[in-house]
DSSP file (Angstrom, degrees, kcal/mol; ACC not computed):
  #  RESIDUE AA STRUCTURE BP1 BP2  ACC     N-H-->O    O-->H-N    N-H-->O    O-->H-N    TCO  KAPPA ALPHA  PHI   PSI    X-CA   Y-CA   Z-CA
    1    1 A X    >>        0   0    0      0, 0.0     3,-1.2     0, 0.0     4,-1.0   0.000 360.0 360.0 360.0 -46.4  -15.8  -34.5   22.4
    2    2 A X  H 3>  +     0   0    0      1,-0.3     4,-2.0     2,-0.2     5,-0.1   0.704 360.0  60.8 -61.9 -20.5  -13.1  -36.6   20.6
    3    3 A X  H 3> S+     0   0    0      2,-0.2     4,-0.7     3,-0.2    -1,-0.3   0.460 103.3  46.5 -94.5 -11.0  -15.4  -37.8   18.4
    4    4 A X  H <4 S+     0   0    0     -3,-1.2    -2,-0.2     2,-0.1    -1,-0.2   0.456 107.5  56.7 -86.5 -23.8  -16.3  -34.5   17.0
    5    5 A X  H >X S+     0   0    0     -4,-1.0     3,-1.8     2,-0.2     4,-1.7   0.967 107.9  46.2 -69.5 -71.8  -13.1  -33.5   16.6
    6    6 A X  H 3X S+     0   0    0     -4,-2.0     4,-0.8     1,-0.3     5,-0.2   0.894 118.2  45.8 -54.1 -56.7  -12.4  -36.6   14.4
    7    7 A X  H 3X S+     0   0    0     -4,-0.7     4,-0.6     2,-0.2    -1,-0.3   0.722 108.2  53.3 -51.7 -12.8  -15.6  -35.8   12.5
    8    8 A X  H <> S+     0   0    0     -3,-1.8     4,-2.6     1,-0.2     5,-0.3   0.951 112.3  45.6 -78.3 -64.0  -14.8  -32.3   12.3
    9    9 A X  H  < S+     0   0    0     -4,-1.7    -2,-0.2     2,-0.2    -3,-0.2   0.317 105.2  63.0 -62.2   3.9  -11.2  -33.5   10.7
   10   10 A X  H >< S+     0   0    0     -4,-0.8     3,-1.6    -5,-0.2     5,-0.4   0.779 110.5  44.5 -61.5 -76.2  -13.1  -36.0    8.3
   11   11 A X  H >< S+     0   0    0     -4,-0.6     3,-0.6     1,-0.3     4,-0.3   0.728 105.1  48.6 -39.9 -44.7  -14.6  -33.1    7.0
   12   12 A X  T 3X S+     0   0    0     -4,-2.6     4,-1.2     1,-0.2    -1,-0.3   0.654 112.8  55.3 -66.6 -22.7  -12.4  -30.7    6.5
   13   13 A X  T <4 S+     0   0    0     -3,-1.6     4,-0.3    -5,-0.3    -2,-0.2   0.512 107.0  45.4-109.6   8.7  -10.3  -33.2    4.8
   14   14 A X  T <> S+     0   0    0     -3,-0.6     4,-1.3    -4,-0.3    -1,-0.2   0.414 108.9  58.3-111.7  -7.3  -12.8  -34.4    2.3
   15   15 A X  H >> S+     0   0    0     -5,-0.4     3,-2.4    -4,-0.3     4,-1.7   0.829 112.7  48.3 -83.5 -72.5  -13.9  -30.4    1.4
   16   16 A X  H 3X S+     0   0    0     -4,-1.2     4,-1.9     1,-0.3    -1,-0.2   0.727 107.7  50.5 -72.2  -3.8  -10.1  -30.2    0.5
   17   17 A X  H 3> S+     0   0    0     -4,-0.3     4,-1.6    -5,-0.1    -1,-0.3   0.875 111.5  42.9 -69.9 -11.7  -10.0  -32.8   -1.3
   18   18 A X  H <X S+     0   0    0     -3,-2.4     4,-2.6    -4,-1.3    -2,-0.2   0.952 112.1  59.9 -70.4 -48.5  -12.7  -32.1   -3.4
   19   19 A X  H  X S+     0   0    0     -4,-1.7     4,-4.4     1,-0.2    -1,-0.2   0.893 111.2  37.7 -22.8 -69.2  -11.2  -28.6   -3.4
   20   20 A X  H  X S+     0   0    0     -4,-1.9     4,-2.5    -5,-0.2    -2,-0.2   0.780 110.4  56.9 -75.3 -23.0   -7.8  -29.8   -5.0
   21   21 A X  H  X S+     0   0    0     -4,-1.6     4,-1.3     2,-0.2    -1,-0.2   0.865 109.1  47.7 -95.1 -43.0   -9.1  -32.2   -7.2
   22   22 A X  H >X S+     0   0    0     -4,-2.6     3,-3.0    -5,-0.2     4,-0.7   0.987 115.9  46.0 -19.4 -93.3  -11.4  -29.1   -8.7
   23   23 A X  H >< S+     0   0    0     -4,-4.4     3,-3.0     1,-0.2     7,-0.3   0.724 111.9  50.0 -19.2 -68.1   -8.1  -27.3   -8.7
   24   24 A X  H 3< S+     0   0    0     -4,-2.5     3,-0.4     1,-0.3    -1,-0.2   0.711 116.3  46.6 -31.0 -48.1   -6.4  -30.6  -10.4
   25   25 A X  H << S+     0   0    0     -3,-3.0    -1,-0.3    -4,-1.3    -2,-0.2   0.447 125.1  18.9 -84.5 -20.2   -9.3  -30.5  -13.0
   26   26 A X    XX  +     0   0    0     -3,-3.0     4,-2.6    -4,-0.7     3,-0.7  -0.402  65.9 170.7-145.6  66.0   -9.7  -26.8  -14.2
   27   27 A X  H 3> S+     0   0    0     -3,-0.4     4,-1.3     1,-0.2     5,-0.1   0.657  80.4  57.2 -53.8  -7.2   -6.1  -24.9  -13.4
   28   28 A X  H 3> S+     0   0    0      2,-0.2     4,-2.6    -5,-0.2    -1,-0.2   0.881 104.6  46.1 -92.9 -31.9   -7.1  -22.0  -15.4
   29   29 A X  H <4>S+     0   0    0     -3,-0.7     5,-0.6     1,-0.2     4,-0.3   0.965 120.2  50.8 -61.3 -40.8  -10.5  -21.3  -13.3
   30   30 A X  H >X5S+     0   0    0     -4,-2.6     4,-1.5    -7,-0.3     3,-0.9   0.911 112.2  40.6 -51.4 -33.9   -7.8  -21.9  -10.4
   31   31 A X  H 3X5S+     0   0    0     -4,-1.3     4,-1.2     1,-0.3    -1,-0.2   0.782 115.9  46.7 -95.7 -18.7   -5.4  -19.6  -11.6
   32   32 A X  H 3<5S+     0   0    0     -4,-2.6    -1,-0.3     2,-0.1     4,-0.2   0.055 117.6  49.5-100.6  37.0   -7.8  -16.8  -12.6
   33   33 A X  H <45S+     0   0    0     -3,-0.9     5,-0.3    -4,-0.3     4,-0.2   0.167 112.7  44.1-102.0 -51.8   -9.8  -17.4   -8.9
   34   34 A X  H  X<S+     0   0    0     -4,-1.5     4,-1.4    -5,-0.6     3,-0.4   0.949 113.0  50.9 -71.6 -31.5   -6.8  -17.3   -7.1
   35   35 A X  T >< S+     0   0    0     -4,-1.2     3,-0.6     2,-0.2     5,-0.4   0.993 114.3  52.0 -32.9 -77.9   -5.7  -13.9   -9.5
   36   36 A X  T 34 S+     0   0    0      1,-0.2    -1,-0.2     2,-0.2    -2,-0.2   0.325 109.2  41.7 -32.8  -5.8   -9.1  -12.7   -8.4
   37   37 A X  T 34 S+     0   0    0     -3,-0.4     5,-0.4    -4,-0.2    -1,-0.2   0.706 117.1  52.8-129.8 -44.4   -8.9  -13.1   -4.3
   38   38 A X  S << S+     0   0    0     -4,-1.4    -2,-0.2    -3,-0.6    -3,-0.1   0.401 108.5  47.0 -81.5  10.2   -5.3  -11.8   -4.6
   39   39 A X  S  > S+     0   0    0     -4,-0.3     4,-0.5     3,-0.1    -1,-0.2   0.451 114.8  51.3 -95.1 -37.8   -6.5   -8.6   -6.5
   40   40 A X  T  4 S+     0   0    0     -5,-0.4    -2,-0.2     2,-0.2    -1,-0.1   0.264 109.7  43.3 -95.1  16.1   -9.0   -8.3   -4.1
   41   41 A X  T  4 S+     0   0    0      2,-0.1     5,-0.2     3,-0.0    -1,-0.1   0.113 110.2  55.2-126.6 -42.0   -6.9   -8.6   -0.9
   42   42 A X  T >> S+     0   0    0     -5,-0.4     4,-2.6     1,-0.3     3,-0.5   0.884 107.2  52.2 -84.2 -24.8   -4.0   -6.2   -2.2
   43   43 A X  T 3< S+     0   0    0     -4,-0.5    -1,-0.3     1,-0.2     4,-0.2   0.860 114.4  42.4 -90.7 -26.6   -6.8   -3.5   -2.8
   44   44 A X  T 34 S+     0   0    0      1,-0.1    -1,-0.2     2,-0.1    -2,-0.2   0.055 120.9  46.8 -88.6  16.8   -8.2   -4.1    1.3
   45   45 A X  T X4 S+     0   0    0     -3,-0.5     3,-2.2     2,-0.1    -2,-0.2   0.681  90.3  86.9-120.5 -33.8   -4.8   -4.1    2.1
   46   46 A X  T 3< S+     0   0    0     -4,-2.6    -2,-0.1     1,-0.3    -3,-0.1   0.648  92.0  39.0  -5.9 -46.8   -4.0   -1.2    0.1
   47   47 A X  T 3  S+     0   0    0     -4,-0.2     2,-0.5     2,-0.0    -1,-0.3  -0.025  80.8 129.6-125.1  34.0   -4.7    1.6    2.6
   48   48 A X    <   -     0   0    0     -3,-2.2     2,-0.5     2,-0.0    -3,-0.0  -0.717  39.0-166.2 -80.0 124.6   -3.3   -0.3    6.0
   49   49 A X        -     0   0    0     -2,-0.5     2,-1.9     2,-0.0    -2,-0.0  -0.928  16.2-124.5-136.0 122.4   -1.2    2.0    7.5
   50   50 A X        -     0   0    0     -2,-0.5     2,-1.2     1,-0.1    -2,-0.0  -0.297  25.6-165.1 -55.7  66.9    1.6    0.8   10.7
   51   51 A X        -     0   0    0     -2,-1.9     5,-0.1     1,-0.1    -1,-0.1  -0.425  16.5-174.1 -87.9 130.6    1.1    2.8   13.8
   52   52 A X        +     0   0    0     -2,-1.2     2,-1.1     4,-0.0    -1,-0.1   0.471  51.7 103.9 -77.5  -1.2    3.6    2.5   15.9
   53   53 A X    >>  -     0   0    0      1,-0.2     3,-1.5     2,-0.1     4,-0.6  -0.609  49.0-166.4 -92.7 117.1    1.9    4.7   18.9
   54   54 A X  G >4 S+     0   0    0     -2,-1.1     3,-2.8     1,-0.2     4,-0.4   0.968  82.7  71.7 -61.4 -48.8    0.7    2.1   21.7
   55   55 A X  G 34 S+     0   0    0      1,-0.3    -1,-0.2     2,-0.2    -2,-0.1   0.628  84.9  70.8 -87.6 -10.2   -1.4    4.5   23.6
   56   56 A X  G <4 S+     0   0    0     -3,-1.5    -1,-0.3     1,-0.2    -2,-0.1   0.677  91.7  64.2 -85.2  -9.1   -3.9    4.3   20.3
   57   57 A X  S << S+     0   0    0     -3,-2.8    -2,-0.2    -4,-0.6    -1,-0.2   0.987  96.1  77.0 -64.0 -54.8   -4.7    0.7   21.6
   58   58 A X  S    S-     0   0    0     -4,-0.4     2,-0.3     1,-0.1     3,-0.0   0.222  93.0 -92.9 -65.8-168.5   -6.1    2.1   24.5
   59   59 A X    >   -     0   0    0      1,-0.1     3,-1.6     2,-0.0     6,-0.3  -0.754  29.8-128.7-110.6 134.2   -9.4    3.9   25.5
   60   60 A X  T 3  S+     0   0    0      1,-0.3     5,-0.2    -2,-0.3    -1,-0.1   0.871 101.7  63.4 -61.4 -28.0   -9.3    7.5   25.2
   61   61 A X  T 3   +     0   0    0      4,-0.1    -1,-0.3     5,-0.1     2,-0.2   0.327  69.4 116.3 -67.4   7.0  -10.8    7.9   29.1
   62   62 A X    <>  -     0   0    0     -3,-1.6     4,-0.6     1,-0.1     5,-0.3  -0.660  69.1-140.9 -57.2 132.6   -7.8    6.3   30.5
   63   63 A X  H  > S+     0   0    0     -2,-0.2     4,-0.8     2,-0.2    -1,-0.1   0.748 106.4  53.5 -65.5 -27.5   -6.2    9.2   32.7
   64   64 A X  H  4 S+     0   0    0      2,-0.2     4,-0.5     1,-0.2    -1,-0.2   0.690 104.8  49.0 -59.7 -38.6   -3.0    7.9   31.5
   65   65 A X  H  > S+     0   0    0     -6,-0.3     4,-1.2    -3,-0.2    -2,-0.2   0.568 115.9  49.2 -67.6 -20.6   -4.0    8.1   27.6
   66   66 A X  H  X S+     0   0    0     -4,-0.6     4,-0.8     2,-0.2    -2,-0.2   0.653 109.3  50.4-111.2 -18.4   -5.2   11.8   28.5
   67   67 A X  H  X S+     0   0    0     -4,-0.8     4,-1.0    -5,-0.3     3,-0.4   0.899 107.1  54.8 -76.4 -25.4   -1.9   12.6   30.3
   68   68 A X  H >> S+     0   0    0     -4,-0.5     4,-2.5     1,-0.2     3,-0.7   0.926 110.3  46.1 -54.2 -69.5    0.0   11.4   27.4
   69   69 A X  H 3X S+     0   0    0     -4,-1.2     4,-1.3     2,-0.2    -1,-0.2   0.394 101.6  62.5 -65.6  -4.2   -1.8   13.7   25.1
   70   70 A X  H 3< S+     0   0    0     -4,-0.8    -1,-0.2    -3,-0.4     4,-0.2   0.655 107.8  44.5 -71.5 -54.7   -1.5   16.4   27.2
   71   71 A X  H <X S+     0   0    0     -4,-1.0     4,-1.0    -3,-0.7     3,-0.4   0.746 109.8  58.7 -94.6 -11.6    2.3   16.1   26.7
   72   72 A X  H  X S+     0   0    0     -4,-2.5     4,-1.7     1,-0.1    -2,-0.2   0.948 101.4  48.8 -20.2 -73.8    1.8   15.6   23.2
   73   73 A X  H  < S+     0   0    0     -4,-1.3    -2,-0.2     2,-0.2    -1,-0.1   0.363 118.7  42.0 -94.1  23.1    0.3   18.5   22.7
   74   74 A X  H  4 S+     0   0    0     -3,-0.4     2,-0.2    -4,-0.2    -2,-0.1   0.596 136.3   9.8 -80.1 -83.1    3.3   20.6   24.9
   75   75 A X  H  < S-     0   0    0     -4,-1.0    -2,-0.2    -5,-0.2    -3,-0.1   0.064 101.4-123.5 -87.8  37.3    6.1   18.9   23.6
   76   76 A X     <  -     0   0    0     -4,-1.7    -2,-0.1    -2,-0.2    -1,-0.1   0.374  59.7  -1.8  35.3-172.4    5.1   16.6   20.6
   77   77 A X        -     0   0    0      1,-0.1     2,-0.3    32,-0.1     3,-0.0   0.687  55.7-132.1 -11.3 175.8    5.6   13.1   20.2
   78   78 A X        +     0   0    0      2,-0.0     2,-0.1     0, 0.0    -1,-0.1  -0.924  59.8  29.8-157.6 139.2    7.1   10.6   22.3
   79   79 A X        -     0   0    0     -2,-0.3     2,-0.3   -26,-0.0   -26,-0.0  -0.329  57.5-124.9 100.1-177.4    9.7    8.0   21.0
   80   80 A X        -     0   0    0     -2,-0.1     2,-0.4     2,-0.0    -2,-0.0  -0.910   2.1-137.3-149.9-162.1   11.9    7.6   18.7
   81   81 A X        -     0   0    0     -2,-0.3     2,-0.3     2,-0.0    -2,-0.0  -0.997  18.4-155.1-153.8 125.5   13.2    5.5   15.9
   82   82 A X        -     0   0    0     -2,-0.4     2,-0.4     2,-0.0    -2,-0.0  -0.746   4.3-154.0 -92.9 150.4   17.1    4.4   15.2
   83   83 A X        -     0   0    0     -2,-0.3     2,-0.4     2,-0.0    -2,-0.0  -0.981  10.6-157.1-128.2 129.4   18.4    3.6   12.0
   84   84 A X        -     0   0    0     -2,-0.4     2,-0.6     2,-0.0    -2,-0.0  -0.874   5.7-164.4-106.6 125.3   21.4    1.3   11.8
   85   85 A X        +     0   0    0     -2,-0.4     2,-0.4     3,-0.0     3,-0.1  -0.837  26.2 149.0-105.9 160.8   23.9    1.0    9.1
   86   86 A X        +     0   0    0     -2,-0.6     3,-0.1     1,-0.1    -2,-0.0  -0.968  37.1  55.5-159.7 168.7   25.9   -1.8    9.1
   87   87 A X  S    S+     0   0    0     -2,-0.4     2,-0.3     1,-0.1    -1,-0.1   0.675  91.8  89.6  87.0  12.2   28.0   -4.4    6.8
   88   88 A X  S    S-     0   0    0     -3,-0.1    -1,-0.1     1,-0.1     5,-0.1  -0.955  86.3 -75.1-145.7 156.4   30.2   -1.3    4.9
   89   89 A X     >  -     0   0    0     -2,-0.3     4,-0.6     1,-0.1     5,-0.1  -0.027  47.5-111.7 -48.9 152.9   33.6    0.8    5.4
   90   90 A X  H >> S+     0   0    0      2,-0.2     4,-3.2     1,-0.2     3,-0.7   0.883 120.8  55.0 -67.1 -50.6   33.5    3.5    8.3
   91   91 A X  H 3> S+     0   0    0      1,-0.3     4,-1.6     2,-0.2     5,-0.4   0.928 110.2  48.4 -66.3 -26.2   33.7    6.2    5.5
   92   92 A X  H 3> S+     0   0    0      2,-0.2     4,-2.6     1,-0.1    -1,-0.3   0.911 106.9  47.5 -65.6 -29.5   30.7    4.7    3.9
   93   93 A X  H <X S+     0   0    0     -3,-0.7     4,-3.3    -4,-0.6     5,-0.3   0.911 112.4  55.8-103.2 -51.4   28.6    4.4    6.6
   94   94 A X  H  X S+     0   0    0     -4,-3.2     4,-1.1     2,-0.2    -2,-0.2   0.788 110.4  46.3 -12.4 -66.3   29.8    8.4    7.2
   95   95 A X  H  X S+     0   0    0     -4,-1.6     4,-1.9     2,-0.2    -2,-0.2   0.820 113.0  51.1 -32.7 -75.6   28.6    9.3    3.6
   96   96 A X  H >X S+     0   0    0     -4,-2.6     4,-2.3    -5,-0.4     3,-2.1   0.979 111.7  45.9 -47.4 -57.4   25.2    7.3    4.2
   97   97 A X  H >X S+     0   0    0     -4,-3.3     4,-3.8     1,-0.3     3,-0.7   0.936 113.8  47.7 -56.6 -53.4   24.4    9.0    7.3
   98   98 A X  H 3< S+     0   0    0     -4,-1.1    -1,-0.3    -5,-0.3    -2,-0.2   0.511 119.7  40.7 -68.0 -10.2   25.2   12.4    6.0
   99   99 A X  H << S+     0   0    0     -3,-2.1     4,-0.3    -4,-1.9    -1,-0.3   0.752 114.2  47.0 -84.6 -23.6   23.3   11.7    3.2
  100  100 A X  H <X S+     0   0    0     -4,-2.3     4,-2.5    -3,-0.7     5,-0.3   0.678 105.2  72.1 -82.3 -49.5   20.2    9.8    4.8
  101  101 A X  H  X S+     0   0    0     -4,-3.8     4,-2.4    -5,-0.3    -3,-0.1   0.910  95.5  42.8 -59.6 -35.7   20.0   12.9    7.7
  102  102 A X  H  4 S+     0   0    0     -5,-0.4    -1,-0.2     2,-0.2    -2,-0.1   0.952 112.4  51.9 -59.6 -55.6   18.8   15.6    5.9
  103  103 A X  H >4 S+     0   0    0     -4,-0.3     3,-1.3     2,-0.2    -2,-0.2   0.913 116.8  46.3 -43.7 -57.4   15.9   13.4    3.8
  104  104 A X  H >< S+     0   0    0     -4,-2.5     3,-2.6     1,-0.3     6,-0.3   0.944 108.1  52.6 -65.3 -50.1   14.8   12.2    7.4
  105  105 A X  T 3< S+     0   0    0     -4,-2.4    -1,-0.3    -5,-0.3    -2,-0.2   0.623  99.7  62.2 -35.1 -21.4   14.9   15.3    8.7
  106  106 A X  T <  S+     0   0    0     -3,-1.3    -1,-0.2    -5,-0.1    -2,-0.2   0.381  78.3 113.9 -98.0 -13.8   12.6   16.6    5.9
  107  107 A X  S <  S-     0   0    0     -3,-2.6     3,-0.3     1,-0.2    -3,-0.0  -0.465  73.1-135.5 -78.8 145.3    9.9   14.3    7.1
  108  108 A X  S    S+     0   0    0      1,-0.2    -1,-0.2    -2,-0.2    -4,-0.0   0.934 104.5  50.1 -73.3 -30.8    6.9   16.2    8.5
  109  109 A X  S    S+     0   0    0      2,-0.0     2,-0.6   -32,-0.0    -1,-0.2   0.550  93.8  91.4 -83.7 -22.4    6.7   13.5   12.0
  110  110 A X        +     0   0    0     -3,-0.3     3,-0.1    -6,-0.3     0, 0.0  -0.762  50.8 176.8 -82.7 116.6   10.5   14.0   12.6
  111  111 A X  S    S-     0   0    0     -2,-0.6     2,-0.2     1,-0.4    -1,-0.2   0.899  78.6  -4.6 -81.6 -54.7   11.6   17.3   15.3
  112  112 A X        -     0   0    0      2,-0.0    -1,-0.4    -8,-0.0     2,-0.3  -0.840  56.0-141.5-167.2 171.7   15.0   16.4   14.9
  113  113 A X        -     0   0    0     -2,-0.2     2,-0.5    -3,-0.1   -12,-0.0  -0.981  21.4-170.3-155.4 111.2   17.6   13.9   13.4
  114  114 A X        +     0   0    0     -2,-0.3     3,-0.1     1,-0.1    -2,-0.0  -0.989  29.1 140.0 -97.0 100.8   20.9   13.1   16.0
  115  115 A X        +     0   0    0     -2,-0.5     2,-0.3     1,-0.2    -1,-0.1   0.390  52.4  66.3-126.1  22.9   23.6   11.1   14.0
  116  116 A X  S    S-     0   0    0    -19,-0.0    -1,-0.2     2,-0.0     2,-0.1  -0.963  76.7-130.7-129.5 124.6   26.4   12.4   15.1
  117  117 A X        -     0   0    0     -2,-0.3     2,-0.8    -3,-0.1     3,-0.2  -0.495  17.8-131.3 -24.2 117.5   28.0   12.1   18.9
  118  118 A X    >>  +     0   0    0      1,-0.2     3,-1.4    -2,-0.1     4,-0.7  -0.750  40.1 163.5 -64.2  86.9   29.1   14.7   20.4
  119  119 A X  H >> S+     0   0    0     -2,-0.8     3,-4.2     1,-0.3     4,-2.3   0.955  71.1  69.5 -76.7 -56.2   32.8   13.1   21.6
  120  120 A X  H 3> S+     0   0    0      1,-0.4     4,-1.4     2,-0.3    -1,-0.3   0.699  95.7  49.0 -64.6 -29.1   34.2   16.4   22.3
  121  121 A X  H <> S+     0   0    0     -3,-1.4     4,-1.5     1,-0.2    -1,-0.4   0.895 119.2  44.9 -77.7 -26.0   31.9   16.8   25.5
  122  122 A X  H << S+     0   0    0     -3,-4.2    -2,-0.3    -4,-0.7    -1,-0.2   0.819 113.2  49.9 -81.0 -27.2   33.3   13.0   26.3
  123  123 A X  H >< S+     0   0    0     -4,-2.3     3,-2.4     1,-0.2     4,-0.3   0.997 112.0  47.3 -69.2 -57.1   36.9   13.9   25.5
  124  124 A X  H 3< S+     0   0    0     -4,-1.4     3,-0.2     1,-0.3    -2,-0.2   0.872 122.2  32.3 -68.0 -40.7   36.9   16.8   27.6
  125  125 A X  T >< S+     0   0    0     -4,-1.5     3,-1.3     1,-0.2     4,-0.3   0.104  81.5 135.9-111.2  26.2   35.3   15.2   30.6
  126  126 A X  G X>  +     0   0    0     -3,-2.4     3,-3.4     1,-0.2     4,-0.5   0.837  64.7  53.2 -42.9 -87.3   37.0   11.9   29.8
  127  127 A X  G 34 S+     0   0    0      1,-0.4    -1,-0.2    -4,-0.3     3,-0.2   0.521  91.9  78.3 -46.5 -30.5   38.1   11.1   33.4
  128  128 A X  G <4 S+     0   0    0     -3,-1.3    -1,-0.4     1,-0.2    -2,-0.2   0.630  92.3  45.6 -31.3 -33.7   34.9   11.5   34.4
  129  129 A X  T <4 S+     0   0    0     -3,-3.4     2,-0.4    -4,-0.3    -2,-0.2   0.388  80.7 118.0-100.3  -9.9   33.9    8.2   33.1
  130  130 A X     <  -     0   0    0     -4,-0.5    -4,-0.0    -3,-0.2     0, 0.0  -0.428  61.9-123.2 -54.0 114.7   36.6    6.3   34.5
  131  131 A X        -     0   0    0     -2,-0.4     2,-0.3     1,-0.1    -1,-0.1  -0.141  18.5-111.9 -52.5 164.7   35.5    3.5   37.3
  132  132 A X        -     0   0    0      0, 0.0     2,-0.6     0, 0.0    -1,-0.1  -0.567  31.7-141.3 -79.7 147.1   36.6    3.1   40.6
  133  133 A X        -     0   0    0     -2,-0.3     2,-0.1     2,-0.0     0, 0.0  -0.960  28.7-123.3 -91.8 138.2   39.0   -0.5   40.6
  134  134 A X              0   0    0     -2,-0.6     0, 0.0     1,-0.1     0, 0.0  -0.611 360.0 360.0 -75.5 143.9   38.0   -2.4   44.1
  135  135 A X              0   0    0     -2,-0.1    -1,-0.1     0, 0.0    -2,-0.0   0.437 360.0 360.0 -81.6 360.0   40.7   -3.0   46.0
């Protein structure tokens, strides 16, 4: 087995040199090859799109995947997504949000956009939150 390995890496290591030493010997076929495979990569990559719902990993006959969709199609999605600002003045980061909510809001996959606290239910019931101290 070790001995196939080592042959394996003999090989590989004489195809790239031969490889770079090509390269070494004609950089403009290299550089319009390499153009060519990265032209051709960004066009198959083109139309990749992130989805972020685990339950499309699974198989739709899972009872779990069909109960999920079930409550999909009562109450719509399930998750959510935070946005953090950070690194800027309180009134800035104020500003952003109140400018940022509305756009997100405007998105057809977004029900609703929270970026503001309600404190006033926490003010009011402040004492509420208070621990006990152990004695």
């Amino acid at each position: 087995m070790a001995a196939e390995g080592n042959r394996f890496v003999s090989v590989a290591e004489g195809v790239l040199g031969a490889v770079g030493g090509l390269a070494h010997r004609k950089p403009v076929a290299t550089l319009a090859l390499v153009t060519a495979l990265t032209g051709v990569g960004l066009l198959g990559t083109s139309n990749v799109v992130l989805d972020t719902d685990l339950t499309a990993l699974l198989l739709d006959t899972f009872q779990s995947v069909q109960d999920l969709d079930r409550l999909r199609e009562q109450f719509g999605g399930v998750g959510y997504c935070v946005i953090i600002g950070r690194n800027a003045e309180a009134e800035q980061l104020k500003r952003f949000a109140d400018d940022i909510a509305p756009k997100i809001e405007a998105l057809a996959d977004v029900r609703y956009v929270m970026y503001k606290r309600p404190i006033d239910f926490f003010e009011d019931r402040a004492l509420l939150f208070l621990g006990r101290k152990n004695a």
